[in-house]
C-alpha positions in Angstrom: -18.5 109.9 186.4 -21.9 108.4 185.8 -24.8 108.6 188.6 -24.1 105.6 190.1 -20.8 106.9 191.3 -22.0 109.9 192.0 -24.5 108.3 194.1 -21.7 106.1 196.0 -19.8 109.0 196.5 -22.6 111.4 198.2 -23.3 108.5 201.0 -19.7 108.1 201.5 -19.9 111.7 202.3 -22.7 111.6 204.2 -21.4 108.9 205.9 -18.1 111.2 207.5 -20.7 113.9 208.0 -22.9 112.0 210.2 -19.7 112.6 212.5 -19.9 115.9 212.9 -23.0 115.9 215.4 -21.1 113.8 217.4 -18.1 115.9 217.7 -20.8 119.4 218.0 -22.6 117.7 220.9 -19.4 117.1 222.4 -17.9 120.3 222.1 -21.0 122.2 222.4 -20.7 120.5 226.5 -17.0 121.3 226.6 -17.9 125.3 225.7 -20.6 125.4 227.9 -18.7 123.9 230.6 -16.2 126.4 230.1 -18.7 128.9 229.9 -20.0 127.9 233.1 -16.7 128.4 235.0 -16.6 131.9 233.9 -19.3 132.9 235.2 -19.2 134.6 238.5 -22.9 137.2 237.7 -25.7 135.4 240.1 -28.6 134.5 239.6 -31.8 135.8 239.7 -32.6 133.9 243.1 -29.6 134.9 244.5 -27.6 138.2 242.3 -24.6 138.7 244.3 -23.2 135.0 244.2 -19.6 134.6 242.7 -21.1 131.2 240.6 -23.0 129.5 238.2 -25.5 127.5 239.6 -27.1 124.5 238.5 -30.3 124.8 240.9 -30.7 128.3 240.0 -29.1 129.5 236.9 -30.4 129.1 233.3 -28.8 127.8 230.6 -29.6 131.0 228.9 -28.0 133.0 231.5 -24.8 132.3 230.2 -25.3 133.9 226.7 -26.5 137.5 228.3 -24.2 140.2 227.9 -24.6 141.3 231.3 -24.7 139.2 234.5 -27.4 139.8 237.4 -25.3 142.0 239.4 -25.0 144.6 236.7 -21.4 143.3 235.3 -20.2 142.4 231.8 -20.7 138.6 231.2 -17.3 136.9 230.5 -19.0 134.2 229.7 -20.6 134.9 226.9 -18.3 134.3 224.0 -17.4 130.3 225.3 -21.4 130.4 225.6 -22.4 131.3 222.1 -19.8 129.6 220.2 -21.4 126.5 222.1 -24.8 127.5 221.0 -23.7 128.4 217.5 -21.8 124.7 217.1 -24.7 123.2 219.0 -27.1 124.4 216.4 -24.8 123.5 213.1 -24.4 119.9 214.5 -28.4 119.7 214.9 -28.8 121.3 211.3 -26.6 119.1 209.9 -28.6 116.1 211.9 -31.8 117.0 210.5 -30.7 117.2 207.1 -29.1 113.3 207.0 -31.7 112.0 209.5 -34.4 110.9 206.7 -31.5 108.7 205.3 -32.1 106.4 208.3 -35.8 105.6 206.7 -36.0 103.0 203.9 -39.1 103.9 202.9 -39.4 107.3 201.7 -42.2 109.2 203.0 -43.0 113.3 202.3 -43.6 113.9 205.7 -39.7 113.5 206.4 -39.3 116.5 204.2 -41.5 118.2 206.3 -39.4 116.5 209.6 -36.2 117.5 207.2 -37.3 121.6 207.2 -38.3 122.3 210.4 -36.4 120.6 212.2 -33.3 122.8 210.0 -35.5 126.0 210.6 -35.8 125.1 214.6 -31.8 125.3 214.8 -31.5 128.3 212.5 -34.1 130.0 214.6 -32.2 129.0 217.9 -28.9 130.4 216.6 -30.4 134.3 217.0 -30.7 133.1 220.8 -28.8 135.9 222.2 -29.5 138.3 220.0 -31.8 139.7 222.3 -35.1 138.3 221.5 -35.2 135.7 223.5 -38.9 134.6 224.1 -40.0 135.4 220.8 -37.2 133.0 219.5 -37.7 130.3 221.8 -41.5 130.5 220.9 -40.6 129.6 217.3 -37.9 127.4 217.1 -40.0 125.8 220.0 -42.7 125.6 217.0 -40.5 124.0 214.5 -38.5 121.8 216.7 -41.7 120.1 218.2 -43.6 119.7 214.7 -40.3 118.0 213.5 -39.6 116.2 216.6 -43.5 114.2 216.6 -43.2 113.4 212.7 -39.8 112.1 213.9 -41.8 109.8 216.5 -44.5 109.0 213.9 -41.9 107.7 211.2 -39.3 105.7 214.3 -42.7 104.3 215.0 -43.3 102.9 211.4 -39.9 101.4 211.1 -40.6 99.9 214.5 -38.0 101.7 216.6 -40.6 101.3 220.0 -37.9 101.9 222.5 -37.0 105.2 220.6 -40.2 105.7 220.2 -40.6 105.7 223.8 -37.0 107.6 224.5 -38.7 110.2 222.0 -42.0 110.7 223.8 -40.3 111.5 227.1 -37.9 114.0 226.1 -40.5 115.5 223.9 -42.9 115.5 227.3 -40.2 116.8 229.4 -39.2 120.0 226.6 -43.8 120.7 226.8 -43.2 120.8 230.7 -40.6 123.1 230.6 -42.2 125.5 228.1 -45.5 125.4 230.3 -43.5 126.1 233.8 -41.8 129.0 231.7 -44.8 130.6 230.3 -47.2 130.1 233.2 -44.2 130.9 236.1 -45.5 128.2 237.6 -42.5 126.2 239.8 -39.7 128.5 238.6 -37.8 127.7 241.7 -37.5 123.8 239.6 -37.0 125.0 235.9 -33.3 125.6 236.1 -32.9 121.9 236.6 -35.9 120.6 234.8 -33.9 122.6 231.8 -30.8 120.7 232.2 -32.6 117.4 232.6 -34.2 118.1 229.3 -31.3 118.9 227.3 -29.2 116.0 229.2 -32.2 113.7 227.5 -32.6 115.2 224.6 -29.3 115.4 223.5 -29.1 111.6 224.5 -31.7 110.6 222.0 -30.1 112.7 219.3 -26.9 110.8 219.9 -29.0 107.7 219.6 -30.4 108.4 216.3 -26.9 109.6 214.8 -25.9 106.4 215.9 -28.4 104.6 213.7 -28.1 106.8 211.0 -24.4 106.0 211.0 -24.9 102.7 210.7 -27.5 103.1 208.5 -25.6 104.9 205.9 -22.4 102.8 206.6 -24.4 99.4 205.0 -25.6 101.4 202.0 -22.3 102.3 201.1 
């Protein structure tokens, strides 16, 4: 096999990989849906209530070990094997998404890594540390998401652009409300809005990049 074939033969891979963040995303909504249902620990608004809430709980909440009322969290395990499939899909996404670019630049190495090191960070979520982990994938993910913006700009996606700049705004407002307390009573769904958005515009760009890779092969 010489390098040409070689060559054919990594896109045509890459080509069924780009699939998996689709199904991840999916699943990762079906877990935590699951996840949700098992709940029944409060929140920290209201402790003794049977539910999860989507005005009051966090997402996080559902990858605790224990619930607000003192109990072992049931939910858990549906919780982080969302999280964990949520973050191999994203990997997986960073690491094909410079292949959407014809021009290559270095900077989408630099996209490439950290927005890799932001998911690898995020799968230790309920390990226990969870500020100082959200603090750094928070890091990674936002350097990788604004190079993503800068290099959609240059190919002249402006309505991604655009798409981009809102759910990077809307992630900044959440980590400011967290940090500062400030409006805590709104973060629970502020959160979900966010992730609702964000995971929309990665769905977007694996589109491209599947179509992308699909006319190279």
């Amino acid at each position: 096999m010489n390098l040409e074939e070689m060559d054919v033969g990594l896109k045509r891979i890459n080509t069924l990989l780009v699939f998996v963040p689709f199904v991840g995303m999916f699943l990762f909504v079906c877990f935590y849906f699951i996840a949700s249902m098992q709940y029944t620990g409060g929140s920290y608004v209201f402790p003794n209530q049977t539910n999860f809430s989507l005005q009051y709980n966090y997402l996080c909440d559902l990858l605790e070990t224990y619930q607000f009322d003192g109990t072992l969290n049931k939910a858990r395990f549906s919780a982080r094997i969302a999280l964990a499939i949520l973050c191999i899909s994203i990997i997986l996404f960073w690491k094909l998404f410079p292949e959407l670019f014809i021009v290559k630049r270095k900077m989408q190495v630099l996209m490439q890594i950290t927005g890799m090191l932001s998911m690898i960070v995020l799968f230790f979520l309920a390990s226990g540390n969870h500020d100082i982990i959200i603090r750094i994938a928070g890091i990674f993910g936002t350097i990788a998401h604004i190079i993503a913006l800068f290099e959609l700009y240059k190919e002249r996606y402006f309505k991604l652009v655009l798409f981009g700049v809102c759910s990077l705004i809307l992630f900044l407002i959440n980590y400011y409300l967290y940090e500062t307390e400030l409006f805590l009573n709104l973060l629970p769904v502020i959160q979900k809005i966010t992730f609702i958005v964000c995971l929309s515009w990665y769905a977007i760009l694996n589109s491209l990049l599947y179509k992308q890779l699909k006319s190279n092969n």
